[in-house]
Structure formats: structure tokens, C-alpha cells
C-alpha positions, 0 to 999 in steps of 0.5 A: 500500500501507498504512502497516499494510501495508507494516509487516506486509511487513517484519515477515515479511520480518524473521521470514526473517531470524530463526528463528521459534518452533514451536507448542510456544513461541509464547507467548514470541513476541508477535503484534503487531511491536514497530515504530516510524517516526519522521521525520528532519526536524532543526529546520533542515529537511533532507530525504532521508535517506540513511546509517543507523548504529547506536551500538554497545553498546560506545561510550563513554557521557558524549556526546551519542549513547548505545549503542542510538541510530541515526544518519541522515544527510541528503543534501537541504537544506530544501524550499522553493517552488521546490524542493519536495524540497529541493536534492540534494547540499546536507544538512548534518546528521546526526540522532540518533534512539531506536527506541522514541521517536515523532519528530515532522517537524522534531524529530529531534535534530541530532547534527552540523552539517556545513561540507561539504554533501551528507552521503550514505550513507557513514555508519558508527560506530566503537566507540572513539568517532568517527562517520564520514561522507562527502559528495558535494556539488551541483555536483559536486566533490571530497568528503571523509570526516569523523570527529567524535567522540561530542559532535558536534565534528569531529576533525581528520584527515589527508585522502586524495586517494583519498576524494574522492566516499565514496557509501558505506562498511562498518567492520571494526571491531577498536577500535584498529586498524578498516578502513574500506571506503569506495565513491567516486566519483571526479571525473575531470574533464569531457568536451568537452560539460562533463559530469563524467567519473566512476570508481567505485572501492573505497579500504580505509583502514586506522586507527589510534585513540586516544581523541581521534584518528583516523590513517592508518595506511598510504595508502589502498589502491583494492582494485576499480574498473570499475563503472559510474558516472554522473550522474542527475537523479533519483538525483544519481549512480549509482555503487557504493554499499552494501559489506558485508565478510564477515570469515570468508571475507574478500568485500567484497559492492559494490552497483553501483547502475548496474551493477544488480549486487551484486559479489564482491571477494576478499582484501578485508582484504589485496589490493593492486590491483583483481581482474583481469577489470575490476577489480569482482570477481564478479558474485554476483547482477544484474538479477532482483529488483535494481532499481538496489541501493543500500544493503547489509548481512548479516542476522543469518542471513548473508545479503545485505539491499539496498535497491533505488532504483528509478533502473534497472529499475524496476517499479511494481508493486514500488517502494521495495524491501528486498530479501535475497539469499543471499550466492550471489545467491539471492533469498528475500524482499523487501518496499517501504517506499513505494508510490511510488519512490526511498524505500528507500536506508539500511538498518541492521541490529543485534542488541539484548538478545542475543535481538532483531534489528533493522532500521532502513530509511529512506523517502525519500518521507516522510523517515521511520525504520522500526525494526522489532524481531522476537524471535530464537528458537531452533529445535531 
């Protein structure tokens, strides 16, 4: 599929996501998508991005990223002859981009330069002023989380033995006082054949924030447990991955890449232990149109957005997909972001100008961002 294709794919995709005009004022509604796709090579050559976050509107101003920036972050080193994709578990930047702005390859401005290497998914921005990011490196070992303030500089924070492998993470973000949920996957240690013995788990962490420090309010709590996590030699692991908190109803959604499932974990905010029954919650969608979800997020209509890695159930016919779900498992769309597989993984999702939402998905294949914008319109 062409990149134009592929574009008008996702357009329609997003026009599900939104009201579309009626006939009476489709003049306010432009025929061509406002779209931009930039790489995320940074000068230092790390491929493979992973983790998508926009800057929120309300971030404090004066730093190095700015209110309407998103942030990637990318999980493979520089390629080299003998490792064309570069070396997975061995990325150390996080890059910032602006949606109307055409980066070329081995320009996108580098926001962070991370000590710990393999920055994954776990990539999230907090309204008082602090980037998080978490990192799995290769070899496999113990991870860490990280906070860095809006000029790039790490913040020095009291580490949890809990977060040792953050794939992935959601904030519920009331400034002072934000949750962070983050997916880890836990090193247990190594079997009699050597191989690593993992544990897929949720941790909630809940915060407190100043302007200039980031504290553990209580211990980290693990809130689910049980799915299924293992190593790969594609997709380095698969473990649970994307999380999307729902705080009107109080579900944490968890996508199970191995599992091939999105799970329901009730009493996100304020239970204790894992949900009894294995500790995942509920199943809320499996198999189907999931090919291995990593990436989740809401859309702005309430439904499940997740992005399929093609690392279990694969099709050919349907690779590199962004696929949304109602919160009840429901399929209503989809569209892929590569004709090749393994390019969707990333994906966030934000309103902008009170009237627009847009979607920023990362292609792993070709190391790009796509911003898609599509108009809100209001419906009678």
C-alpha cells in the first residue's frame, strides 16, 4: 500500500473517531487531511521508535519542549553493517518533534540523552513539568523509570524495586498529586537452560510534585499480574504493554501483547492486590482483529485505539495495524501504517484548538511520525 494510501486509511479511520459534518456544513470541513510524517532519526542515529507523548497545553513554557510538541522515544541504537536495524534494547534518546514541521532522517531534535539504554514505550508527560520514561535494556536486566524535567536534565528520584522492566505506562494526571500506571516486566531470574524467567505485572505509583521534584508518595502498589510474558527475537519481549485508565468508571484497559488480549482491571485508582481469577482482570476483547496489541489509548469518542505488532497472529494481508475497539471489545475500524510488519507500536492521541483531534502513530519500518489532524464537528 501507498504512502497516499495508507494516509487516506487513517484519515477515515480518524473521521470514526470524530463526528463528521452533514451536507448542510461541509464547507467548514476541508477535503484534503491536514497530515504530516516526519522521521525520528536524532543526529546520533537511533532507530525504532517506540513511546509517543504529547506536551500538554498546560506545561510550563521557558524549556526546551513547548505545549503542542510530541515526544518519541527510541528503543534501537544506530544501524550499522552488521546490524542493519540497529541493536534492540540499546536507544538512548528521546526526540522532540512539531506536527506541522517536515523532519528530515537524522534531524529530529534530541530532547534527552539517556545513561540507561533501551528507552521503550513507557513514555508519558506530566503537566507540572517532568517527562517520564522507562527502559528495558539488551541483555536483559533490571530497568528503571526516569523523570527529567522540561530542559532535558534528569531529576533525581527515589527508585522502586517494583519498576524494574516499565514496557509501558498511562498518567492520571491531577498536577500535584498524578498516578502513574506503569506495565513491567519483571526479571525473575533464569531457568536451568539460562533463559530469563519473566512476570508481567501492573505497579500504580502514586506522586507527589513540586516544581523541581518528583516523590513517592506511598510504595508502589502491583494492582494485576498473570499475563503472559516472554522473550522474542523479533519483538525483544512480549509482555503487557499499552494501559489506558478510564477515570469515570475507574478500568485500567492492559494490552497483553502475548496474551493477544486487551484486559479489564477494576478499582484501578484504589485496589490493593491483583483481581482474583489470575490476577489480569477481564478479558474485554482477544484474538479477532488483535494481532499481538501493543500500544493503547481512548479516542476522543471513548473508545479503545491499539496498535497491533504483528509478533502473534499475524496476517499479511493486514500488517502494521491501528486498530479501535469499543471499550466492550467491539471492533469498528482499523487501518496499517506499513505494508510490511512490526511498524505500528506508539500511538498518541490529543485534542488541539478545542475543535481538532489528533493522532500521532509511529512506523517502525521507516522510523517515521504520522500526525494526522481531522476537524471535530458537531452533529445535531
Amino acid at each position: 500500500m501507498s504512502d497516499i494510501s495508507r494516509i487516506a486509511a487513517a484519515s477515515l479511520l480518524l473521521a470514526t473517531l470524530v463526528p463528521v459534518p452533514t451536507v448542510a456544513n461541509a464547507g467548514s470541513q476541508p477535503f484534503i487531511p491536514d497530515i504530516t510524517i516526519s522521521s525520528t532519526i536524532p543526529g546520533n542515529g537511533d532507530v525504532n521508535p517506540y513511546g509517543v507523548a504529547f506536551v500538554p497545553s498546560n506545561f510550563p513554557r521557558g524549556g526546551t519542549i513547548a505545549p503542542g510538541d510530541i515526544l518519541v522515544s527510541n528503543f534501537n541504537n544506530a544501524p550499522t553493517d552488521a546490524n542493519p536495524s540497529g541493536i534492540q534494547g540499546t536507544g538512548t534518546t528521546i526526540v522532540k518533534l512539531t506536527p506541522n514541521v517536515v523532519t528530515p532522517p537524522m534531524q529530529a531534535s534530541t530532547f534527552f540523552t539517556s545513561t540507561p539504554i533501551g528507552l521503550t514505550t513507557a513514555l508519558g508527560v506530566l503537566g507540572r513539568g517532568f517527562v517520564v520514561v522507562g527502559n528495558l535494556p539488551n541483555p536483559l536486566a533490571a530497568g528503571s523509570l526516569q523523570f527529567i524535567n522540561p530542559n532535558g536534565t534528569l531529576v533525581p528520584t527515589k527508585a522502586s524495586s517494583l519498576i524494574d522492566g516499565p514496557w509501558d505506562l498511562t498518567i492520571d494526571d491531577d498536577q500535584v498529586h498524578p498516578t502513574i500506571y506503569v506495565s513491567n516486566v519483571h526479571v525473575q531470574g533464569v531457568n536451568a537452560q539460562g533463559a530469563a524467567v519473566l512476570q508481567g505485572t501492573v505497579v500504580r505509583l502514586n506522586l507527589t510534585l513540586s516544581s523541581n521534584s518528583v516523590v513517592l508518595t506511598k510504595a508502589p502498589t502491583v494492582i494485576a499480574s498473570g499475563y503472559t510474558t516472554v522473550t522474542d527475537p523479533n519483538a525483544f519481549v512480549l509482555a503487557p504493554t499499552g494501559l489506558a485508565h478510564d477515570r469515570e468508571t475507574d478500568i485500567l484497559y492492559v494490552a497483553s501483547t502475548a496474551d493477544n488480549a486487551i484486559f479489564a482491571v477494576p478499582n484501578a485508582s484504589s485496589r490493593s492486590t491483583p483481581p482474583v481469577g489470575g490476577g489480569t482482570g477481564t478479558i474485554v476483547a482477544r484474538n479477532g482483529q488483535l494481532r499481538g496489541p501493543l500500544a493503547l489509548a481512548f479516542a476522543p469518542n471513548g473508545d479503545l485505539i491499539t496498535s497491533n505488532g504483528d509478533a502473534v497472529n499475524p496476517d499479511q494481508n493486514h500488517p502494521s495495524e491501528i486498530v479501535e475497539l469499543t471499550k466492550t471489545g467491539k471492533f469498528v475500524g482499523q487501518f496499517n501504517v506499513d505494508p510490511a510488519p512490526g511498524g505500528a507500536f506508539g500511538i498518541g492521541i490529543s485534542m488541539v484548538r478545542g475543535d481538532t483531534a489528533r493522532l500521532a502513530v509511529v512506523d517502525d519500518v521507516t522510523n517515521n511520525l504520522i500526525v494526522i489532524d481531522q476537524n471535530v464537528q458537531n452533529v445535531q
